[in-house]
TORKOL-4160 file (C-alpha; in steps of 0.2 Angstrom, whole numbers, padded with zeros to 4 digits, m for minus):
304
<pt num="1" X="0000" Y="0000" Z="0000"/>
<pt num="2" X="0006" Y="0015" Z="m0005"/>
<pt num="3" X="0004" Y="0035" Z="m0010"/>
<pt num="4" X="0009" Y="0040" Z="m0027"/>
<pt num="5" X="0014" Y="0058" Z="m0026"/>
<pt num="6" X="0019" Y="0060" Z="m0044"/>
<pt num="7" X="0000" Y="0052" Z="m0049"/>
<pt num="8" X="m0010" Y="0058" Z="m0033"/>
<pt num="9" X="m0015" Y="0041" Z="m0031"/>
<pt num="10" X="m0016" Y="0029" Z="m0015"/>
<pt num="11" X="m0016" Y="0010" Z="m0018"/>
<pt num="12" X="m0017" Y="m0006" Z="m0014"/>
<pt num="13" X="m0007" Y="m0020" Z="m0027"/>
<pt num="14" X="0000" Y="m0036" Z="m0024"/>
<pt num="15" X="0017" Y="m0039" Z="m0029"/>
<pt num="16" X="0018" Y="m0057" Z="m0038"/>
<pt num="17" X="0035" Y="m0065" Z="m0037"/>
<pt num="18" X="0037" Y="m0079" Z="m0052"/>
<pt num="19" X="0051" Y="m0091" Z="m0057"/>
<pt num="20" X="0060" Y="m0088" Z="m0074"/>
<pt num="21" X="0062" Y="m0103" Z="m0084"/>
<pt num="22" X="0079" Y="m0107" Z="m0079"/>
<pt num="23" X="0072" Y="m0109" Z="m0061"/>
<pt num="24" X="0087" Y="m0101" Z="m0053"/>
<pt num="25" X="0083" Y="m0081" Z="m0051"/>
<pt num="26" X="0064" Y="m0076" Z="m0047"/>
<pt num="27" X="0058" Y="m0060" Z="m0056"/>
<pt num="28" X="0042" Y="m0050" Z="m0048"/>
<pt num="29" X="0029" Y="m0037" Z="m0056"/>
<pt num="30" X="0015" Y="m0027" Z="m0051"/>
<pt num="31" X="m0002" Y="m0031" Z="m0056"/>
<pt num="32" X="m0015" Y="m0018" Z="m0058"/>
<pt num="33" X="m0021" Y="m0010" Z="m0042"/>
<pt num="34" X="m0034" Y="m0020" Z="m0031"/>
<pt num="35" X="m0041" Y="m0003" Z="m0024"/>
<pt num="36" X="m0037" Y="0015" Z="m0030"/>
<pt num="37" X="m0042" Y="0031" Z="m0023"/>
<pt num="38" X="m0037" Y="0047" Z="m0033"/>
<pt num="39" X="m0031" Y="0061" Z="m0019"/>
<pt num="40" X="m0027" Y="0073" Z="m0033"/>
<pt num="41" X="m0012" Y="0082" Z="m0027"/>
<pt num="42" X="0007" Y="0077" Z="m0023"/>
<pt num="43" X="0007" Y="0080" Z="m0003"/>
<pt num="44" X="m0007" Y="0076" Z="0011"/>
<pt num="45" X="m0004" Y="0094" Z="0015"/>
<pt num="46" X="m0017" Y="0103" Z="0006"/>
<pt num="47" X="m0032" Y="0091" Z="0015"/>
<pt num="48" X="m0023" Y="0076" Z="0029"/>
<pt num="49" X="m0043" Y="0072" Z="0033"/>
<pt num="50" X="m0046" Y="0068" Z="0016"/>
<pt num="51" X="m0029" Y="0059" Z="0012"/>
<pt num="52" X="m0032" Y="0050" Z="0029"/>
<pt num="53" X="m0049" Y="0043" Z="0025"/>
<pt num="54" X="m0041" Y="0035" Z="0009"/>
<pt num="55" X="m0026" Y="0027" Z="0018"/>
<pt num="56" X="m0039" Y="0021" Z="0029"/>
<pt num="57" X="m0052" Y="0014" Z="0017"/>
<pt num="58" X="m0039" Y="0005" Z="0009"/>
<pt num="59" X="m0033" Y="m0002" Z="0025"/>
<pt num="60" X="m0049" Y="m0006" Z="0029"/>
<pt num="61" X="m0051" Y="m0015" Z="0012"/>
<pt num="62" X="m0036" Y="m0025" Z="0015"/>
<pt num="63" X="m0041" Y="m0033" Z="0032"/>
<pt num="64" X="m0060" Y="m0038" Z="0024"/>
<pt num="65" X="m0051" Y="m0045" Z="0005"/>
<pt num="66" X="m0036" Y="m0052" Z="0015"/>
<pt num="67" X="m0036" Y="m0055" Z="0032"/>
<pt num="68" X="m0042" Y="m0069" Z="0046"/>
<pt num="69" X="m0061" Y="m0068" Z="0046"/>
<pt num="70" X="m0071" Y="m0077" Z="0059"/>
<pt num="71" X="m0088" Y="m0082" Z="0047"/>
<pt num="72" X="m0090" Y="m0088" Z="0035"/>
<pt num="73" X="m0088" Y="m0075" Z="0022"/>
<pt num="74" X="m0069" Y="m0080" Z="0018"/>
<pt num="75" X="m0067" Y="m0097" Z="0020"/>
<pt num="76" X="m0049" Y="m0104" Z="0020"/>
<pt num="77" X="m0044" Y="m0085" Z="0022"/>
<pt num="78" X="m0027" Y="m0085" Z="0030"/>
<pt num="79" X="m0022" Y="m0065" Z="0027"/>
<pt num="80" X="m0008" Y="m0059" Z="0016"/>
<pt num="81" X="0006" Y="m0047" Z="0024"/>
<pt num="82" X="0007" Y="m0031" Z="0022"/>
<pt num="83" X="0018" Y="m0021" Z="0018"/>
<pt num="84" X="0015" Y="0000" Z="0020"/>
<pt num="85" X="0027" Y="0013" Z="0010"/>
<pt num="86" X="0025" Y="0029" Z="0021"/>
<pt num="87" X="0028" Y="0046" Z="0015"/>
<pt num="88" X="0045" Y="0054" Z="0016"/>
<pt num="89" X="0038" Y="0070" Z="0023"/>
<pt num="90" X="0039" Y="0068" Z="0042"/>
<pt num="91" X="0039" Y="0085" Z="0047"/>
<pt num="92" X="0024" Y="0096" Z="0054"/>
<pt num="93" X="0007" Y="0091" Z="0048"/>
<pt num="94" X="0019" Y="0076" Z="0038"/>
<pt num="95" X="0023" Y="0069" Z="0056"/>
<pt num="96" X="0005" Y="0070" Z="0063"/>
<pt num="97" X="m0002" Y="0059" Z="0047"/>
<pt num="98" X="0012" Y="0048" Z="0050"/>
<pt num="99" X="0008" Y="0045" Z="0065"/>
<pt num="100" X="m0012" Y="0042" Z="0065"/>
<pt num="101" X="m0008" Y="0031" Z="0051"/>
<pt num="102" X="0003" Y="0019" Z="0062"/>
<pt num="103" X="m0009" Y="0020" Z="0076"/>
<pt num="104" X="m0023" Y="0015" Z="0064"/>
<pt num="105" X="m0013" Y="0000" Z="0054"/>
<pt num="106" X="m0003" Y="m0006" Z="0070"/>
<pt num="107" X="0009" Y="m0013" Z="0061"/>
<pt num="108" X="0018" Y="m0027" Z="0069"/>
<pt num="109" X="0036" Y="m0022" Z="0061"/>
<pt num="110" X="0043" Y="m0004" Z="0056"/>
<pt num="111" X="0059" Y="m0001" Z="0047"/>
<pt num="112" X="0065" Y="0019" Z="0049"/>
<pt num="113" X="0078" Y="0023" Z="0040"/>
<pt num="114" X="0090" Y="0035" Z="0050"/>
<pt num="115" X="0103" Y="0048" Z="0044"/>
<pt num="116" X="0118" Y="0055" Z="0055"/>
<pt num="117" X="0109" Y="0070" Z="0056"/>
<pt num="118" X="0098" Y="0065" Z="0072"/>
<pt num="119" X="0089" Y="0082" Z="0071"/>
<pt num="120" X="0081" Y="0074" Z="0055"/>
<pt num="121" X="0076" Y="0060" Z="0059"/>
<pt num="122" X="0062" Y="0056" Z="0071"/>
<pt num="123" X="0057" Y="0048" Z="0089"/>
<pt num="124" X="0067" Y="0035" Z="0095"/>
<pt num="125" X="0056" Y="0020" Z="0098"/>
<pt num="126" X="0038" Y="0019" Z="0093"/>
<pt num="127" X="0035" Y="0037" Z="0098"/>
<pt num="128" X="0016" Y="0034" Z="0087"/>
<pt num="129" X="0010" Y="0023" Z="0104"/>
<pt num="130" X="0003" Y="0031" Z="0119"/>
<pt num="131" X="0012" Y="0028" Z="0135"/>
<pt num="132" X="0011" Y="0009" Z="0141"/>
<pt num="133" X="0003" Y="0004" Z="0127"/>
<pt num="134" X="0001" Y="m0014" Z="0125"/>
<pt num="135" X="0008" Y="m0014" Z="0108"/>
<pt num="136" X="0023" Y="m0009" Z="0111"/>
<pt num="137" X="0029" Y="m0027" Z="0119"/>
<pt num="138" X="0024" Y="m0038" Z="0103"/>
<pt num="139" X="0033" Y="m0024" Z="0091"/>
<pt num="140" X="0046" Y="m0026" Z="0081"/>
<pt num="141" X="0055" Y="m0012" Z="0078"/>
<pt num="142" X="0072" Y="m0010" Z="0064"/>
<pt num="143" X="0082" Y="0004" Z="0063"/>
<pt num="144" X="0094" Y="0007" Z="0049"/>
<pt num="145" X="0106" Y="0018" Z="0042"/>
<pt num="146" X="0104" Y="0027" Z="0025"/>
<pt num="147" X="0115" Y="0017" Z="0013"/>
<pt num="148" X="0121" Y="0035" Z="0006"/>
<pt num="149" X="0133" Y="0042" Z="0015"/>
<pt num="150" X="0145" Y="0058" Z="0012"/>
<pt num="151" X="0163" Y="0058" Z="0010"/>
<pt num="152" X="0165" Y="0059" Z="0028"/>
<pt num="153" X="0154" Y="0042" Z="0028"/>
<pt num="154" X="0140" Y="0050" Z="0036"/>
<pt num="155" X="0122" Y="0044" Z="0032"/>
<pt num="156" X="0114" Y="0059" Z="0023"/>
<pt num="157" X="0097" Y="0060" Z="0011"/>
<pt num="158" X="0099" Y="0055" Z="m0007"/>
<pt num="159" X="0093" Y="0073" Z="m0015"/>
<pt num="160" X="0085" Y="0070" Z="m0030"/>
<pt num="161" X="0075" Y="0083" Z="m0042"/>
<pt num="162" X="0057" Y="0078" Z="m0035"/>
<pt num="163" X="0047" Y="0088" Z="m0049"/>
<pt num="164" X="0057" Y="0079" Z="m0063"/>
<pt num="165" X="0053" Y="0063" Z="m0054"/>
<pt num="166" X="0036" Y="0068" Z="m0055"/>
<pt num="167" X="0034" Y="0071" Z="m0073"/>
<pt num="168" X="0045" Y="0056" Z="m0080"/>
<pt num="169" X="0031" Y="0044" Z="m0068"/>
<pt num="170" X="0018" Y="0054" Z="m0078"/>
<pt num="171" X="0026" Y="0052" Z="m0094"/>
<pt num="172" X="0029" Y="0032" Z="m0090"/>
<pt num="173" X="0010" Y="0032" Z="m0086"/>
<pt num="174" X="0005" Y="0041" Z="m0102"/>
<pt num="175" X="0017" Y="0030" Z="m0112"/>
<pt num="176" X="0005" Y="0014" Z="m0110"/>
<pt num="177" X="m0006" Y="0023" Z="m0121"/>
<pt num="178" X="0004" Y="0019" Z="m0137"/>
<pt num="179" X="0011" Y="0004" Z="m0142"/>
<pt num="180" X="0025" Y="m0003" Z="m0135"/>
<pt num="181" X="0031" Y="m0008" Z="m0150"/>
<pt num="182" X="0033" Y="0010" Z="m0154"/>
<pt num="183" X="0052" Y="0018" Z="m0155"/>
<pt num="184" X="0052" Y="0033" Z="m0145"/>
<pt num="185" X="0069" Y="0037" Z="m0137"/>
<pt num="186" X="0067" Y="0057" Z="m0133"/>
<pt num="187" X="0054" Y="0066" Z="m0122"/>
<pt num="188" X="0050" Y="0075" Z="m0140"/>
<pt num="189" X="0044" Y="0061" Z="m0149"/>
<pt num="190" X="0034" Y="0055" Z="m0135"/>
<pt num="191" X="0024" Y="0072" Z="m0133"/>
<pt num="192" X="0023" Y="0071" Z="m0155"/>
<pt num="193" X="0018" Y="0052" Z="m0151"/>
<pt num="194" X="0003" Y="0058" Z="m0137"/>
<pt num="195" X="m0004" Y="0073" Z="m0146"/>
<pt num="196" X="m0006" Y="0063" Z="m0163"/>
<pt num="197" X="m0015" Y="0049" Z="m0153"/>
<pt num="198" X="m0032" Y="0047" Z="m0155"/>
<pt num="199" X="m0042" Y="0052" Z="m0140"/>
<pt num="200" X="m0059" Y="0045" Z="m0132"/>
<pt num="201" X="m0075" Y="0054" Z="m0133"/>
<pt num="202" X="m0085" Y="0054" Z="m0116"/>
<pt num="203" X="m0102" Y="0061" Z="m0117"/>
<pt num="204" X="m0100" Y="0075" Z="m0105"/>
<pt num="205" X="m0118" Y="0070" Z="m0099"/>
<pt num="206" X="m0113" Y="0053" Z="m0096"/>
<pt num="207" X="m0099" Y="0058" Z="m0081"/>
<pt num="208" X="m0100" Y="0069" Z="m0066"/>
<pt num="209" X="m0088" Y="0081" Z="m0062"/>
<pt num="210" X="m0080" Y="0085" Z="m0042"/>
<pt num="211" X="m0065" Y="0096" Z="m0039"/>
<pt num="212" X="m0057" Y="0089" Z="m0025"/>
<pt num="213" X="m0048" Y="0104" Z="m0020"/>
<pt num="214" X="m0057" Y="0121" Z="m0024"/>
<pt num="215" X="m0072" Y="0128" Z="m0029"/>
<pt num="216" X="m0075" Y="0133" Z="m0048"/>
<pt num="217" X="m0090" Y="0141" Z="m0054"/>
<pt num="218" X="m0105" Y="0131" Z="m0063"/>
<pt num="219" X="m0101" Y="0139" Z="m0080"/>
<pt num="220" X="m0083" Y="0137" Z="m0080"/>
<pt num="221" X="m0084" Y="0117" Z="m0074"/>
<pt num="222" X="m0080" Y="0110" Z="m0092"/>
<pt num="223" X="m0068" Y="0122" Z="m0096"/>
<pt num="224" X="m0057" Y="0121" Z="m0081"/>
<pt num="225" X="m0056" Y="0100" Z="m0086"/>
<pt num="226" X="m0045" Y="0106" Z="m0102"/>
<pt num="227" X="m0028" Y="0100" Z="m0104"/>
<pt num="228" X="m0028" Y="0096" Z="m0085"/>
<pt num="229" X="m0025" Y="0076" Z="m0079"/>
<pt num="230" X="m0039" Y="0070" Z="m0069"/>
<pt num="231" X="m0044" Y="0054" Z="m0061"/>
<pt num="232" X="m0055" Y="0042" Z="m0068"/>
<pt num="233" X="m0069" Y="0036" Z="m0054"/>
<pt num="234" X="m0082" Y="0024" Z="m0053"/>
<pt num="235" X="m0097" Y="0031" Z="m0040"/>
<pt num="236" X="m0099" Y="0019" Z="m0026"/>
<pt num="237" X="m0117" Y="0014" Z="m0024"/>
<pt num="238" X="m0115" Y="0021" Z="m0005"/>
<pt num="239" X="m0115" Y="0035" Z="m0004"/>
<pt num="240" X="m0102" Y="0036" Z="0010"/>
<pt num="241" X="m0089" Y="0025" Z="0001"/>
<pt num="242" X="m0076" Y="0034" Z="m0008"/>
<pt num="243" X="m0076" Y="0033" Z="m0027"/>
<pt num="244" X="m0066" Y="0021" Z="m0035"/>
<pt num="245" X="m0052" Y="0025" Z="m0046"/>
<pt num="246" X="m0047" Y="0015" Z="m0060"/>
<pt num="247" X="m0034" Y="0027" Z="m0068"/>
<pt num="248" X="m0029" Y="0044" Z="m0075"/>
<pt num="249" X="m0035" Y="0053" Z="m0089"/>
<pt num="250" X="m0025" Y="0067" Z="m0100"/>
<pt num="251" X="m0041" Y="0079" Z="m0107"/>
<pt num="252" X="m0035" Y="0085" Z="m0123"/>
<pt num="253" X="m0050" Y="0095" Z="m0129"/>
<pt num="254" X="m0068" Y="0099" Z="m0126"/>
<pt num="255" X="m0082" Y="0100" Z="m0138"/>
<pt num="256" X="m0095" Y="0111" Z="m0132"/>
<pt num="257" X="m0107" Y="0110" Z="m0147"/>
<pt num="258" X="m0106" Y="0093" Z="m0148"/>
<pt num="259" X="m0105" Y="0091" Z="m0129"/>
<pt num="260" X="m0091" Y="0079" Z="m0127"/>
<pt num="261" X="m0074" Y="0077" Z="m0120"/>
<pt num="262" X="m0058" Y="0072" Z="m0128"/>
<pt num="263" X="m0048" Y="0061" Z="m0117"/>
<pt num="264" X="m0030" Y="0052" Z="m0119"/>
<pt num="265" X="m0030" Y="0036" Z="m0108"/>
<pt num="266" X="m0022" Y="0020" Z="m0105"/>
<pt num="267" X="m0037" Y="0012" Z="m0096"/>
<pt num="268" X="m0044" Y="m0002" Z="m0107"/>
<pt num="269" X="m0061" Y="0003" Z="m0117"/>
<pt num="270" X="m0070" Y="m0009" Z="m0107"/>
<pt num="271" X="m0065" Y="m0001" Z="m0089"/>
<pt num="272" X="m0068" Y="0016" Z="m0096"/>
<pt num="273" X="m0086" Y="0012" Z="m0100"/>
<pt num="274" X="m0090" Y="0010" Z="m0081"/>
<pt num="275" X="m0081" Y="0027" Z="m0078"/>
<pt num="276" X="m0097" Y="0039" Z="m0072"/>
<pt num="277" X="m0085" Y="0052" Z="m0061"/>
<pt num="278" X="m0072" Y="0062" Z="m0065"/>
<pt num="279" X="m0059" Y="0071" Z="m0051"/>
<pt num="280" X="m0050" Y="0083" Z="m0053"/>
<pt num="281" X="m0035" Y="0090" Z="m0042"/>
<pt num="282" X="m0019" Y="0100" Z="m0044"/>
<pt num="283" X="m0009" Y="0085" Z="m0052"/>
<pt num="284" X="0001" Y="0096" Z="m0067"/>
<pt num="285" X="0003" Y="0091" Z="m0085"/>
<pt num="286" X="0022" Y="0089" Z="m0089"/>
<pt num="287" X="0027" Y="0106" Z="m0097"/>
<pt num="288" X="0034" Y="0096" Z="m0109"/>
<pt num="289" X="0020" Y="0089" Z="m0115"/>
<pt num="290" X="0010" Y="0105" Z="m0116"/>
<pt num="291" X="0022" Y="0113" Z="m0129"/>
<pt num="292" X="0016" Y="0103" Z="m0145"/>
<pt num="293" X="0000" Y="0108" Z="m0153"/>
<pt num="294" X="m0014" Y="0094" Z="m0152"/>
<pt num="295" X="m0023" Y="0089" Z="m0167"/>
<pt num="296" X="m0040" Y="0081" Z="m0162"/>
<pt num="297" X="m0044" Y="0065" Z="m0176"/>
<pt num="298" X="m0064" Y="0065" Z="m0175"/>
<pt num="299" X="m0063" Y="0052" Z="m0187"/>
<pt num="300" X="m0054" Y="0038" Z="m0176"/>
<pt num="301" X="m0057" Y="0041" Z="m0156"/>
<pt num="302" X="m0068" Y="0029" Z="m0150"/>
<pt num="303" X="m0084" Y="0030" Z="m0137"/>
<pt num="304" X="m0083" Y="0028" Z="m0121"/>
């Protein structure tokens, strides 16, 4: 289970190990998300509740898909581990999040990575538990040391470009959408490669649209949805469940006469014929992308 800043989406995947066929070195992949919520920004900062409630739906989706039961429901359910990525930001409201997610998940083993820096890093112990907490005897708790380490072989932070990071995940994303066969070796061809790629239509009827964020006005609702990423939902029937997210969406153009939206995905046809709900937060198009001019192909996008 993770969060996906560079996306805005929080998940839950299995990761599948598998032999190769010489039997000696096992390979693992990712297989679509089991549950996907769309936060819509890069940081919990802007709304922790929010981000919260989706850590904790997927949580609690985890122990009713995966986990011991005591009827009948599950039969021969014996519960897969989990493993949790937390955040890097740890600072603030950071640490606060950090900390009513522990306290929620209870996880039976934590691994912090530490840096010479002790200022920077946090609590000693399992400084989430309240004092005298029963937890804290059946805990397993691992500290390491960053494996980077400065010329005066100190553990430090790797610093890396976190906005580049960002954009070549969305990029990666937004690559599925053509084939894979296709030779494209620059950031160039693939934003040529994107912008010549026949969008779908979505009946602007057919979908609801919630700005998770802000507030825009009724008139301007369709047109702040162009050239912006949004998440793809599918309503719960509850009204209290969060909707569920079955990938991201590049809108490349909206038809107002013909009231429809143009959309670049890589979510199969099929999923994006269930897709009744569309979000939208303040994760940014790649500038790259943005500076080639899109040619909508009315002959060759398909319905959805």
């Amino acid at each position: 289970m993770e969060f996906d800043a560079a996306r805005g989406l929080e998940y839950l995947h299995e990761k599948v190990c598998v032999d190769n066929s010489s039997g000696q070195r096992r390979q693992s992949y990712r297989p679509a998300a089991r549950r996907c919520f769309f936060y819509g920004d890069i940081s919990s900062k802007r709304d922790p509740t929010a981000y919260l409630a989706h850590i904790f739906a997927l949580y609690d989706y985890y122990r009713k898909m995966y986990c011991m039961s005591n009827n009948s429901e599950s039969p021969g359910n014996t519960g897969l581990p989990l493993v949790v990525n937390t955040p890097g930001w740890v600072k603030g409201i950071g640490y606060d999040v950090l900390v009513d997610m522990l306290k929620y998940i209870s996880p039976t083993h934590v691994v912090k990575i530490c840096i010479s820096a002790v200022s920077k890093n946090l609590p000693a112990g399992a400084f989430w538990l309240d004092e005298g907490h029963d937890d804290d005897a059946t805990l397993t708790l691992i500290e390491v040391n960053s494996a980077r380490q400065d010329s005066l072989k100190r553990s430090v932070l790797v610093q890396r470009d976190a906005r580049l990071l960002r954009d070549l995940r969305i990029m990666a994303y937004f690559r599925q959408c053509l084939p894979s066969d296709l030779n494209i070796t620059t950031i160039k061809e693939l934003a040529h490669a994107l912008a010549a790629h026949p969008p779908y239509e979505i009946s602007i009827s057919s979908v609801k649209i919630k700005h998770l964020h802000c507030q825009v006005p009724s008139t301007e609702i369709f047109y702040s949805l162009n050239a912006t990423i949004v998440g793809l939902a599918v309503s719960s029937e509850d009204s209290e469940q969060l909707a569920h997210c079955v990938g991201l969406g590049l809108v490349r153009g909206i038809d107002t006469f013909r009231q429809l939206l143009y959309v670049i995905t890589p979510v199969p046809q099929n999923t994006l014929e269930k897709v009744d709900l569309l979000l939208q937060g303040f994760i940014q198009i790649p500038t790259c992308l943005l500076q080639v001019t899109y040619t909508l192909s009315y002959g060759k996008v398909s319905s959805a």
